[in-house]
Residue frames as qw, qx, qy, qz and C-alpha x, y, z in Angstrom:
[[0.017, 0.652, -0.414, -0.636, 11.30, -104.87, -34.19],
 [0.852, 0.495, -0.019, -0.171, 10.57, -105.71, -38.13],
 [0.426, -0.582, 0.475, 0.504, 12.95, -107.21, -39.76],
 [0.159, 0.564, -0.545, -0.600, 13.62, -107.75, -43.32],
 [0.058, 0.072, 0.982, 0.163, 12.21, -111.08, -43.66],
 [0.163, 0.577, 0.679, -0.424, 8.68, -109.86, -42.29],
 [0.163, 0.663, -0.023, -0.731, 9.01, -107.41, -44.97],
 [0.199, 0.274, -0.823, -0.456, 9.66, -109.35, -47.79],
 [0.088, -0.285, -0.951, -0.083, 7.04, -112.02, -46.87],
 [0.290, -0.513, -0.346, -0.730, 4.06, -109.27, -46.17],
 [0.512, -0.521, -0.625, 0.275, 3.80, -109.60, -42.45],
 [0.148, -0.740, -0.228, 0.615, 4.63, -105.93, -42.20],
 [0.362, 0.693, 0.336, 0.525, 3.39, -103.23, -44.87],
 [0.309, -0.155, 0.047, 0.937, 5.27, -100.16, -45.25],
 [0.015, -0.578, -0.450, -0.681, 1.79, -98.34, -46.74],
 [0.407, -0.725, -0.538, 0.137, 0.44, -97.45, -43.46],
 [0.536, -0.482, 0.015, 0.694, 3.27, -95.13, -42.64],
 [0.001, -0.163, 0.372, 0.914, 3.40, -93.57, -45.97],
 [0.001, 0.724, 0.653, 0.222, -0.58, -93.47, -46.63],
 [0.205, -0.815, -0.278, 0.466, -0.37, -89.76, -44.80],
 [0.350, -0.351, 0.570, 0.655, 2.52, -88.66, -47.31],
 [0.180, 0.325, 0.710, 0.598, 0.48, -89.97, -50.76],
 [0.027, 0.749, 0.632, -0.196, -2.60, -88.18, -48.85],
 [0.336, -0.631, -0.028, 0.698, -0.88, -85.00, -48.95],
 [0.333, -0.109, 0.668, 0.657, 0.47, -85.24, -52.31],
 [0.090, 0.576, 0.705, 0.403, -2.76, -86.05, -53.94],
 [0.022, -0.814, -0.466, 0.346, -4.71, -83.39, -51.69],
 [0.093, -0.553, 0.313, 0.767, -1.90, -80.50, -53.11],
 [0.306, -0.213, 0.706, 0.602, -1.78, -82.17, -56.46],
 [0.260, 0.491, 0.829, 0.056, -4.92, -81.75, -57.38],
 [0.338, 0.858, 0.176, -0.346, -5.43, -78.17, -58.19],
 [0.186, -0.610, 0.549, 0.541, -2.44, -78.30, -59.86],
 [0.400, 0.099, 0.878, 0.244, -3.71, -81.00, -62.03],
 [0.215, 0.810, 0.435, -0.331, -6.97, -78.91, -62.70],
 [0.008, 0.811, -0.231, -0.537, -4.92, -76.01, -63.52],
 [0.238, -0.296, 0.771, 0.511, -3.48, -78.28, -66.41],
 [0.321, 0.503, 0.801, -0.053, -6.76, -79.70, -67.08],
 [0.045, 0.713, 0.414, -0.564, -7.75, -76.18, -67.88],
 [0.262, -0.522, 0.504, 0.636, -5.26, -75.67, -70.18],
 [0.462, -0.036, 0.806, 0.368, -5.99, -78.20, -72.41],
 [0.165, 0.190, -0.356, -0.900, -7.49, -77.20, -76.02],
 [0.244, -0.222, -0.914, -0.236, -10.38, -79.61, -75.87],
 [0.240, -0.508, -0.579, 0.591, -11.43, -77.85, -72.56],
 [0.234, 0.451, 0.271, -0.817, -12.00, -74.33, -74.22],
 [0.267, -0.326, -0.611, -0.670, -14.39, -75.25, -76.66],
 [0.322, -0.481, -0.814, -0.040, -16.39, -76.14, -73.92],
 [0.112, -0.675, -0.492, 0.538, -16.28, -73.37, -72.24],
 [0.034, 0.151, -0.317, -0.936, -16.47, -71.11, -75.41],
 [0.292, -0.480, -0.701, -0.438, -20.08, -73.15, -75.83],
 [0.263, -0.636, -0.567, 0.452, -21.19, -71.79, -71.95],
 [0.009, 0.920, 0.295, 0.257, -23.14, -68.57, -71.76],
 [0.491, -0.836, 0.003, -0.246, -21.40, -67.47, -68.88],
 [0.261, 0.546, -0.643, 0.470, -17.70, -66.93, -67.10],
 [0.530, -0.458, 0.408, -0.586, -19.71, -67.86, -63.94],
 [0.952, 0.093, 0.092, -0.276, -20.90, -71.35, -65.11],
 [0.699, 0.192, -0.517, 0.455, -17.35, -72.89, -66.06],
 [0.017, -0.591, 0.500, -0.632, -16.23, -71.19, -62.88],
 [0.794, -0.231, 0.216, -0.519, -18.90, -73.42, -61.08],
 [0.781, 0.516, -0.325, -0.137, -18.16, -75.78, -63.33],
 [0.489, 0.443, -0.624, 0.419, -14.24, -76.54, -62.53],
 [0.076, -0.436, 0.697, -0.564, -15.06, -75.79, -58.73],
 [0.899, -0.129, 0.181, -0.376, -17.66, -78.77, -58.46],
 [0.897, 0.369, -0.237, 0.061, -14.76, -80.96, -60.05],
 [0.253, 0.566, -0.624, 0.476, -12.61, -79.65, -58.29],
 [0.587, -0.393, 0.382, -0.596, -14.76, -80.66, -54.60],
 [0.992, 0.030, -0.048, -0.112, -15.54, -84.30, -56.21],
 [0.677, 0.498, -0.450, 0.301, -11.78, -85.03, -57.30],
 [0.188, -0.635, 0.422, -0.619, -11.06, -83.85, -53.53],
 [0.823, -0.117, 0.202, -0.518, -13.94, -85.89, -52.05],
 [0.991, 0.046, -0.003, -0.123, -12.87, -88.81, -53.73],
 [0.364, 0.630, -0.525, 0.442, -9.28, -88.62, -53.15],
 [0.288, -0.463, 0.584, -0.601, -10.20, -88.63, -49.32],
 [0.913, -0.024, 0.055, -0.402, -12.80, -91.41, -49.85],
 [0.897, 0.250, -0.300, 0.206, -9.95, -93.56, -51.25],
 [0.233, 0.395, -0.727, 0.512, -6.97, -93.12, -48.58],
 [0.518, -0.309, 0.514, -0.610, -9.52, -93.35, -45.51],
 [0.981, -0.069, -0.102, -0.151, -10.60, -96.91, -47.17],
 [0.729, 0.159, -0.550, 0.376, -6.94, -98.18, -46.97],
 [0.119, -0.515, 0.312, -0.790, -6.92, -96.01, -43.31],
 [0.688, -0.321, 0.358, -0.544, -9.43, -97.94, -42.30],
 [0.783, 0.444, -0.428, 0.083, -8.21, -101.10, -44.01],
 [0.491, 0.354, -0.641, 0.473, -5.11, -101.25, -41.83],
 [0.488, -0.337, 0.268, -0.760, -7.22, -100.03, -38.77],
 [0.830, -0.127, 0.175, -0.514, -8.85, -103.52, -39.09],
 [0.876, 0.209, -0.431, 0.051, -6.37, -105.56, -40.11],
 [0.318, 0.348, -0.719, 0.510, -4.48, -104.75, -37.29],
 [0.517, -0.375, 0.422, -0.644, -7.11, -105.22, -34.91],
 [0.930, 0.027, -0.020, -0.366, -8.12, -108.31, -36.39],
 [0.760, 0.199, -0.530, 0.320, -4.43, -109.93, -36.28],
 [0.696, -0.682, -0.148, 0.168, -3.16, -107.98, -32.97],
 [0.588, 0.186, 0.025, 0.786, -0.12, -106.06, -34.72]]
């Protein structure tokens, strides 16, 4: 059992546990973010300069795949992170 000391001095991290939780968040939070992104008044010029409704559509959903992509890229490093620190200490 942890106790309160092991916490406080870093011998046991509370991120593992909640890394699944932030994963979540971000994974939801991201179209939502988009959707804001979209909003913004800087955004339609650009798409008032594109020929085409199709091409921002493309547009937003390649940003939308990367932002995704790298979202996952960055929890699975700290995933695997803990993965190896705990093999490599034996916790």
């Amino acid at each position: 059992m942890h106790t309160l000391a092991d916490f406080l001095t870093f011998r046991t991290f509370v991120t593992p546990s909640v890394l699944l939780g932030v994963y979540y968040l971000g994974a939801l939070g991201m179209p939502a973010l988009f959707l804001y992104l979209l909003r913004l008044e800087s955004l339609r010029k650009i798409r008032e300069q594109l020929k085409s409704a199709w091409q921002w559509r493309l547009i937003i959903f390649l940003f939308f795949l990367a932002g995704e992509l790298a979202w996952r890229i960055f929890i699975e490093f700290f995933v695997a992170y803990f993965q190896i620190r705990a093999a490599l200490t034996g916790v």
